[in-house]
C-alpha positions in Angstrom: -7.2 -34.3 10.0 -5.0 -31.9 8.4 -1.8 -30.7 10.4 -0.6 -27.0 9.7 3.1 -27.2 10.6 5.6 -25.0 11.1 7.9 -23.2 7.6 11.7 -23.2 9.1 14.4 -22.8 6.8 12.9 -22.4 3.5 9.9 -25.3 4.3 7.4 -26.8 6.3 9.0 -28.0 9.7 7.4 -31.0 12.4 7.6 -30.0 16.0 10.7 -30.8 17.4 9.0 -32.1 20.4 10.5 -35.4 21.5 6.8 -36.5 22.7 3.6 -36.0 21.3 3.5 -32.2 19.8 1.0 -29.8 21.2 -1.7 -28.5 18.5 -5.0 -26.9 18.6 -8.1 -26.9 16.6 -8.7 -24.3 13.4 -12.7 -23.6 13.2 -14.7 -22.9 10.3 -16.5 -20.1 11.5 -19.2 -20.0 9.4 -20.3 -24.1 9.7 -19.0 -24.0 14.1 -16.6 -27.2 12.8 -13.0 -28.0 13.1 -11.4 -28.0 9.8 -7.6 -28.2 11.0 -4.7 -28.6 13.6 -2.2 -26.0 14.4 1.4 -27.2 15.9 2.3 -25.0 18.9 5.2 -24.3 18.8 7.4 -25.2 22.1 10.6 -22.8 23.4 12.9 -25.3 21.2 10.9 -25.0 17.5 11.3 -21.0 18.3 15.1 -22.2 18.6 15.5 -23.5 15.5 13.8 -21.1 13.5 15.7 -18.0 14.8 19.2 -20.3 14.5 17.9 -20.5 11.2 17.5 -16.8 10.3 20.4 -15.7 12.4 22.4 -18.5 9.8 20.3 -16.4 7.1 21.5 -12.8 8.3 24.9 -13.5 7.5 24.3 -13.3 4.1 21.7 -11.2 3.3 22.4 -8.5 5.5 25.2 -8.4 2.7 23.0 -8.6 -0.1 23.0 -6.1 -2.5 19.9 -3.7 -2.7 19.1 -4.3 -6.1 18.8 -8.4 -5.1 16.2 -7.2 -1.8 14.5 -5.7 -4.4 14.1 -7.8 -7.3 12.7 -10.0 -4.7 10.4 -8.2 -3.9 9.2 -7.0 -7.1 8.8 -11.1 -7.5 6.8 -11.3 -4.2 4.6 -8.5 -5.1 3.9 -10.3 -8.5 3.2 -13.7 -6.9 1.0 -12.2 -4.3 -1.0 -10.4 -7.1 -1.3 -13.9 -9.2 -2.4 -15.7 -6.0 -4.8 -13.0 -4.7 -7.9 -15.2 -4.8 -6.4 -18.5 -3.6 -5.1 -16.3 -0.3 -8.2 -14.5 -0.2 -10.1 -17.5 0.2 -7.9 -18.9 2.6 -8.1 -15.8 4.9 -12.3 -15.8 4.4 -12.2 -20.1 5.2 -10.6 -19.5 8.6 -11.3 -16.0 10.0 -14.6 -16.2 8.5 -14.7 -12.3 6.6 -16.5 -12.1 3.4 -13.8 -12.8 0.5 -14.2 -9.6 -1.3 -13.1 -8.3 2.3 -10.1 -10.8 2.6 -9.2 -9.3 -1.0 -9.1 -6.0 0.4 -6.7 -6.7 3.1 -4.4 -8.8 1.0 -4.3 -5.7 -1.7 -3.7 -3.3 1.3 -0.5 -5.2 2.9 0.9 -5.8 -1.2 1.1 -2.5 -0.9 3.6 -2.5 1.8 5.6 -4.9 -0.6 5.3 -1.7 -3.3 6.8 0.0 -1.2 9.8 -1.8 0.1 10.5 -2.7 -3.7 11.3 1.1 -4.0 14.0 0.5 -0.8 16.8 1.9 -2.2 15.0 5.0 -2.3 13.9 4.9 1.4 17.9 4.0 2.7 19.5 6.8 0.9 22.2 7.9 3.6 23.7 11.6 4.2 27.0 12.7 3.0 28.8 16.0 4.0 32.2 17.2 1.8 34.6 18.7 3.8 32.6 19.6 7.0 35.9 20.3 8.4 39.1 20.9 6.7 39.9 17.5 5.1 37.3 15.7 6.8 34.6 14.3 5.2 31.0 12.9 7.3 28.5 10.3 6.0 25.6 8.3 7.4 24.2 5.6 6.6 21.2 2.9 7.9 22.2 -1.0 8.8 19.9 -3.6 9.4 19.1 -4.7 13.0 19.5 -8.7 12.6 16.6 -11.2 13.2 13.3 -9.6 13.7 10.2 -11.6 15.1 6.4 -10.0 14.6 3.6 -11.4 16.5 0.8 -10.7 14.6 -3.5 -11.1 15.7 -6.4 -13.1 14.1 -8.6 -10.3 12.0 -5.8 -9.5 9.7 -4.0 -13.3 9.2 -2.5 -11.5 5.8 -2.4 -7.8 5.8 -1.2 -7.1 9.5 2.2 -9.3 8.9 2.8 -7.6 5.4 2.9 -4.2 7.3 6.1 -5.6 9.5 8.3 -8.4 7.2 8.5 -6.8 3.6 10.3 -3.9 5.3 12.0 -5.5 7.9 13.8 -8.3 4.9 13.8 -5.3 2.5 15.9 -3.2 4.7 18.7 -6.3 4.9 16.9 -8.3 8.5 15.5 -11.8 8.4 12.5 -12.4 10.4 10.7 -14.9 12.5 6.5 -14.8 12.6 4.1 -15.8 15.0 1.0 -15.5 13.4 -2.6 -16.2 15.5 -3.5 -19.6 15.6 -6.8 -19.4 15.0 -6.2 -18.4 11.1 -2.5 -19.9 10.9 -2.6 -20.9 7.0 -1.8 -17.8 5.1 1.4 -17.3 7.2 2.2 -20.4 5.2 1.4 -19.9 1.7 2.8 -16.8 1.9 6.1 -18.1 3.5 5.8 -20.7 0.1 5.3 -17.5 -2.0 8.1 -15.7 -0.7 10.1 -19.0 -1.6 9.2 -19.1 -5.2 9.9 -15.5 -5.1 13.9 -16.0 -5.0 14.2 -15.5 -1.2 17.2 -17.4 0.3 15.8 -19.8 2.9 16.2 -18.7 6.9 15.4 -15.4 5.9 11.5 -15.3 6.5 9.9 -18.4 8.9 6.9 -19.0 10.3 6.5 -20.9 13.8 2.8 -21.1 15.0 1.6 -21.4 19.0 0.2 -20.2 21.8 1.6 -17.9 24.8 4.5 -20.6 25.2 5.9 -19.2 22.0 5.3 -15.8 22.3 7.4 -16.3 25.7 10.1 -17.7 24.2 10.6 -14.5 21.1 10.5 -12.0 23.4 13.2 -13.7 25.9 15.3 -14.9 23.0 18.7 -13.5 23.0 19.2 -14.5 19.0 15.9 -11.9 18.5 17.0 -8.3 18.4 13.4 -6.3 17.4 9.6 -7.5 18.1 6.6 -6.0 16.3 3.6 -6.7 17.8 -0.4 -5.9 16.9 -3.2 -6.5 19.4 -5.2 -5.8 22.5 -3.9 -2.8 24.8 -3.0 -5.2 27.9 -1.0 -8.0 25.8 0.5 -5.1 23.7 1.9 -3.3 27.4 3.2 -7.1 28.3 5.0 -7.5 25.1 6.3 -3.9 25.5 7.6 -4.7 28.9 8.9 -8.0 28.6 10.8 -7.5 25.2 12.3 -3.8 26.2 13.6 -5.7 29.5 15.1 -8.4 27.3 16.8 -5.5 25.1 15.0 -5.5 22.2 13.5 -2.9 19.9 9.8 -3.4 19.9 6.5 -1.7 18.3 3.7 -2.6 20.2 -0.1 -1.4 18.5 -2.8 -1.9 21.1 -6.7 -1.7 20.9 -9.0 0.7 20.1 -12.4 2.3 20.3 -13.0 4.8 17.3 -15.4 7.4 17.2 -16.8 8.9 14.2 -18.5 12.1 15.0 -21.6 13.0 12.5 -22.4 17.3 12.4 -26.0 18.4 11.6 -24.7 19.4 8.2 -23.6 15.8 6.9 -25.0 14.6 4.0 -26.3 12.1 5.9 -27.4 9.2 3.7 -23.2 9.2 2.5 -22.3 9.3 6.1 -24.5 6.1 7.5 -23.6 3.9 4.4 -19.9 4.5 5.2 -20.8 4.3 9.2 -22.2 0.9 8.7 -19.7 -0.6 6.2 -17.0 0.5 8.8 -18.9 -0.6 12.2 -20.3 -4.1 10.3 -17.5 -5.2 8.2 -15.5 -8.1 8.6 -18.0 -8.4 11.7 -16.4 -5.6 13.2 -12.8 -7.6 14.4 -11.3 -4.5 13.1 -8.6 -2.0 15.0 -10.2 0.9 13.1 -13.9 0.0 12.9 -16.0 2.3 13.8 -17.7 1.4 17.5 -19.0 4.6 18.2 -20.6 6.9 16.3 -21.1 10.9 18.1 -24.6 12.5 17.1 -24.0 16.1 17.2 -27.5 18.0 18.0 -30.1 17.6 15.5 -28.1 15.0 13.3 -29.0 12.4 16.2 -32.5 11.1 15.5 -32.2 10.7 11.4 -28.8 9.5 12.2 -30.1 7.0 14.7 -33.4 6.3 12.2 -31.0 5.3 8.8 -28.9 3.3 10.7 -31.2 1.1 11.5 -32.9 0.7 8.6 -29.6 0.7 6.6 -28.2 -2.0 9.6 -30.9 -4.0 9.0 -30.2 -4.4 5.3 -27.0 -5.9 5.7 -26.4 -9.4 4.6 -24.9 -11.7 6.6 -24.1 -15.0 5.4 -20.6 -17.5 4.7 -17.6 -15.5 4.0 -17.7 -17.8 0.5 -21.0 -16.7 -0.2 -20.9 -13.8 -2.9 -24.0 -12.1 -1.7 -22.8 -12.1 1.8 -21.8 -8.5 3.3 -20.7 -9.8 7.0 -19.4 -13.1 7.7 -19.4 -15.1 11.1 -16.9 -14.4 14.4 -13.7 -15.8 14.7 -14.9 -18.3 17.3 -17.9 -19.0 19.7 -15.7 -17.5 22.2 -16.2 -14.4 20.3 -19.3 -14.8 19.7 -20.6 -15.3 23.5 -18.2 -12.3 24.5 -20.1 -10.2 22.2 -23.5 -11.2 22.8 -22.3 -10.5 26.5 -21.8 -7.4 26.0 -25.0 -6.1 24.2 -26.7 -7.4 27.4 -24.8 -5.4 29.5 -25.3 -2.7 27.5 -28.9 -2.7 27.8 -28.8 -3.4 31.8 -26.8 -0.3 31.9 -29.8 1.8 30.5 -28.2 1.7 26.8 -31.6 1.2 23.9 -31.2 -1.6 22.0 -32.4 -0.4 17.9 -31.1 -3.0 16.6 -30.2 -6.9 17.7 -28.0 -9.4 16.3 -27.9 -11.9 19.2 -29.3 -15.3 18.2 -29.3 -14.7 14.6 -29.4 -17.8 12.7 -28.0 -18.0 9.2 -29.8 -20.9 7.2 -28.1 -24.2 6.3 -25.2 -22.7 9.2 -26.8 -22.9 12.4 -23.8 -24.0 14.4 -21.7 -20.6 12.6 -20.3 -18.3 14.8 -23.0 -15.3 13.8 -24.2 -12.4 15.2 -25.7 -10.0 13.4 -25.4 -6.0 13.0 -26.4 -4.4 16.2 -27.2 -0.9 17.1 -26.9 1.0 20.7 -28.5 4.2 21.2 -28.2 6.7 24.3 -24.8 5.1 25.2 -23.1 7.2 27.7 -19.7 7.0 28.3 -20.0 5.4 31.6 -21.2 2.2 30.0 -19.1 -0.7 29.4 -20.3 -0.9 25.9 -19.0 2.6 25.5 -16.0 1.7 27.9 -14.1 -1.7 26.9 -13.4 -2.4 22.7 -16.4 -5.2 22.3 -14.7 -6.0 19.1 -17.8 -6.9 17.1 -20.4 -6.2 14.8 -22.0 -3.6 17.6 -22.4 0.3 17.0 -22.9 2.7 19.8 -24.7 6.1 19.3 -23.4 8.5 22.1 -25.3 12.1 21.7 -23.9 15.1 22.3 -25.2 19.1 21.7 -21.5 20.7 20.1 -18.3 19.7 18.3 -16.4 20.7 21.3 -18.2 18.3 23.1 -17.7 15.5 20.8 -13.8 16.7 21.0 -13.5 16.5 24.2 -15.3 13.1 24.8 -12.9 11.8 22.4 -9.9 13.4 24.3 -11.2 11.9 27.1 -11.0 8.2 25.7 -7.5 6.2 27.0 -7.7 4.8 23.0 -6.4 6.9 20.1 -6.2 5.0 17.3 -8.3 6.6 14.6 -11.5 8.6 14.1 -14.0 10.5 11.8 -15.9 13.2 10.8 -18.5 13.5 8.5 -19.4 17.4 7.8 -19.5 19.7 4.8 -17.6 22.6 6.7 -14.1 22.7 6.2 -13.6 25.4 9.3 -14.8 22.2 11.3 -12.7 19.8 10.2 -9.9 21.9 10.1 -10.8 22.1 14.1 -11.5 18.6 14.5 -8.2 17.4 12.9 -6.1 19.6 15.1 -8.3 19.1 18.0 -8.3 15.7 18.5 -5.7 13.6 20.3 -5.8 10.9 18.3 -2.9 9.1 16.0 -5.0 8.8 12.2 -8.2 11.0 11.6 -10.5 11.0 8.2 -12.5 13.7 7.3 -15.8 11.9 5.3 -13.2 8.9 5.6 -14.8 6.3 8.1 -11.3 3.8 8.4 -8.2 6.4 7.9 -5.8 3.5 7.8 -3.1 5.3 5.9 -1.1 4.3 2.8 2.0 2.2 2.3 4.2 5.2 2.5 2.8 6.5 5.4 2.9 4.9 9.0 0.0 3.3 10.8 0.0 3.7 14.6 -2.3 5.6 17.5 -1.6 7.5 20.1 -2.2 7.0 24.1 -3.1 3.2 25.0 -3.5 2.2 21.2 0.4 2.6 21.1 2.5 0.9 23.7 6.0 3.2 23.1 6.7 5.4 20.0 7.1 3.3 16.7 4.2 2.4 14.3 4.5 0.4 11.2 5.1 0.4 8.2 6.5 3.4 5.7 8.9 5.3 7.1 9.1 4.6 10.3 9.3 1.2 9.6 12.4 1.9 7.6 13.3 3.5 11.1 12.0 0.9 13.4 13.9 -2.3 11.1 17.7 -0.6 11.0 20.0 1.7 13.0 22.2 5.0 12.2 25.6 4.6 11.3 27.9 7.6 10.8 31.6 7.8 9.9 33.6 10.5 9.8 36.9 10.4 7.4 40.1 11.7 7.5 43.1 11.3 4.8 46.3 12.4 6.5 48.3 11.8 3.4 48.8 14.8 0.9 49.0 18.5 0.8 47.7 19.4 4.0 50.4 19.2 6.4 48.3 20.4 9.4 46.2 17.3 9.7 48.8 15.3 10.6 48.6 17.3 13.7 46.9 15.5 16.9 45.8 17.4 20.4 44.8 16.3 23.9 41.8 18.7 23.5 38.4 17.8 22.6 38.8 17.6 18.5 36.5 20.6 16.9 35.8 21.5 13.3 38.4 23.7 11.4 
């Protein structure tokens, strides 16, 4: 069976285990089979690949911008001419539908855009004669080896928010992608290769907790970016900012789009569906909970079933497929789980996915679109992020109401409103506590030169990714202030014992 090894220093790299390497399985979600190994990596391949970039960073830190750049105009192309090879890739191991695997690939080559306009986004300061004969400029540096640690439901898009910028702005960088969905990592570490970029300056080691461990205690590693659940993101925080490092930390989620009585609704339950059933629902914005304001609740509640029961679930290769499988039976029986729970906790049950069997892949990991109505928020289903295909209906009589249940969640990563009355979304977007808002947008995940990131527990600390404050994040303020003694000013030759003060 295939092995998917590790890419350190420009190619694929063995363990450097002395005894038999570690490796686990990579499912086919759809069929239930194993279709690969993944190396884990132990504390010494995590050596060797930031002894590789930290060999890198020597150079390219001193490359010029016009050289980060071209690269990355070559990256951008390649990813662009390999978009369906990738796409299916991403679909063959996470399981999403491949149209869906497209989206997320053209969503991170965005990020590449971006960073190919660096030069623009590194532009320093400069001050003339701030005092007499001195002269002030700033300008940004990179950091030095940067390591991301990146989940399952985006294998492609999630990295491409953290290492275009972070090897655009002059750092080299170290990846732990999931395991579970390891081989895009790869092809896109190949792509960056053919792409001009020296080798040591992007690597890819794949594992488990063991090498996780070992890039946040590194000393070589001096910035971590990290996307997941809420408790690993707050373990990451902790351990990396006690090791000294710089780290972003995105947590979980559980969104809310609220429907008003004067949504067009037929518009606002195709987009609520899409966003609560796509890509099975392993999204950090999907939609889990969807607020019925007064009279919207029982038409609201009626169209998404029907409209829930309509969707197509089938392989992620399968063109006429809307939804493909979980990630893995784990994920599966976890969210099965839950909609039991939900309806011993008094929650109605519209619609039920459990035990769906797709034909010709009865062992797939499937569960099909499910609806919850009369979900209070002192259910679990309303409560923990199922991370699923599973959409909640929580009623409620006012806006306000819908504000402040919102307010009240610990997540606040992104949320909706569907209404024709600007007066209410101009309330609801200042209202809410809550990091990316759409108005008639279900998924406000913003663009490349904005930054993604919540607020509350879907943030650990205070740096999202991507745009500019990934610029931020990825480099560090320099400012110099000069002085030339030498010439007609007789005075600046002077020095005093007091503090030194503009003139």
């Amino acid at each position: 069976m295939h092995t998917i090894e590790h890419w350190i220093a420009g190619g694929a790299a063995a363990s450097t285990s002395a005894s038999a390497p570690r490796t686990a399985p990579v499912y086919d979600p759809a069929t239930g089979r194993e279709q690969a190994r993944v190396l884990l990596a132990e504390t010494a391949d995590v050596d060797a690949a930031v002894s590789a970039a930290a060999t890198a960073y020597d150079s390219w830190r001193d490359s010029s911008l016009s050289q980060r750049m071209r690269v990355m105009f070559a990256f951008r192309e390649l990813l662009a001419r390999h978009e369906d090879e990738l796409a299916r890739l991403v679909s063959a191991q996470h399981g999403k539908v491949v149209s869906d695997a497209r989206g997320e690939i053209v969503r991170g080559r965005e990020v590449v855009e971006y960073a190919c306009g660096i030069a623009d986004a590194l532009k320093g300061g400069y001050s003339d004669q701030y005092s007499r004969g001195v002269d002030v400029l700033s300008f940004r540096e990179p950091l030095g080896v940067c390591a991301g640690i990146t989940p399952f439901n985006f294998p492609a898009m999630v990295p491409l928010w953290m290492h275009p910028i972070a090897i655009a702005t002059g750092n080299t960088f170290v990846l732990k992608p999931s395991e579970r969905d390891p081989s895009a990592s790869n092809l896109i570490a190949q792509l960056y290769a053919d792409a001009g970029l020296p080798d040591g300056v992007f690597n890819v080691v794949h594992g488990d907790r063991t090498a996780v461990d070992a890039i946040l205690d590194h000393p070589g590693i001096s910035a971590v970016s990290f996307v997941g659940s809420t408790p690993v993101a707050t373990y990451v925080h902790e351990r990396a900012t006690a090791a000294g490092k710089r780290v972003q930390a995105l947590g979980g989620a559980k969104n809310h789009a609220v429907v008003l009585p004067d949504a067009d609704l037929d518009y606002a339950s195709d987009q609520l569906v899409a966003a609560a059933y796509g890509s099975a629902g392993e999204r950090c914005m999907a939609i889990s909970v969807a607020v019925a304001v007064g009279d919207a609740a029982e038409p609201l509640v009626e169209v998404l079933r029907r409209k829930a029961r309509a969707v197509r679930v089938g392989p992620g290769d399968d063109p006429a497929s809307e939804m493909g499988p979980l990630v893995t039976r784990a994920a599966q029986e976890r969210v099965e789980g839950a909609v039991a729970a939900a309806a011993a906790q008094g929650a109605t049950v519209v619609v039920d996915g459990r035990d769906l069997k797709v034909a010709g892949h009865e062992e797939g990991f499937f569960t099909g679109p499910t609806l919850l109505d009369h979900v209070t928020a002192a259910m679990d289903a309303y409560r923990t992020e199922i991370f699923g295909p599973v959409l909640a209906v929580v009623r409620v009589d006012t806006l306000d109401e819908a504000i402040a249940l919102i307010n009240a969640n610990p997540y606040g990563n992104g949320t909706a409103l569907f209404t024709g009355d600007g007066a209410a979304a101009r309330r609801f977007q200042r209202g809410v506590h809550v990091g990316m808002v759409g108005i008639n947008v279900p998924v406000p995940v913003p663009m490349a030169a904005y930054s993604f990131g919540g607020w509350k527990d879907s943030l650990i600390g205070d740096s999202p990714v991507h745009g500019p404050e990934g610029v931020r994040f990825y480099t560090r303020p320099k400012v110099v202030t000069t002085r030339w003694p030498a010439g007609g000013n007789p005075a600046a030759r002077g020095a005093a014992f007091a503090f030194p003060t503009a003139n």
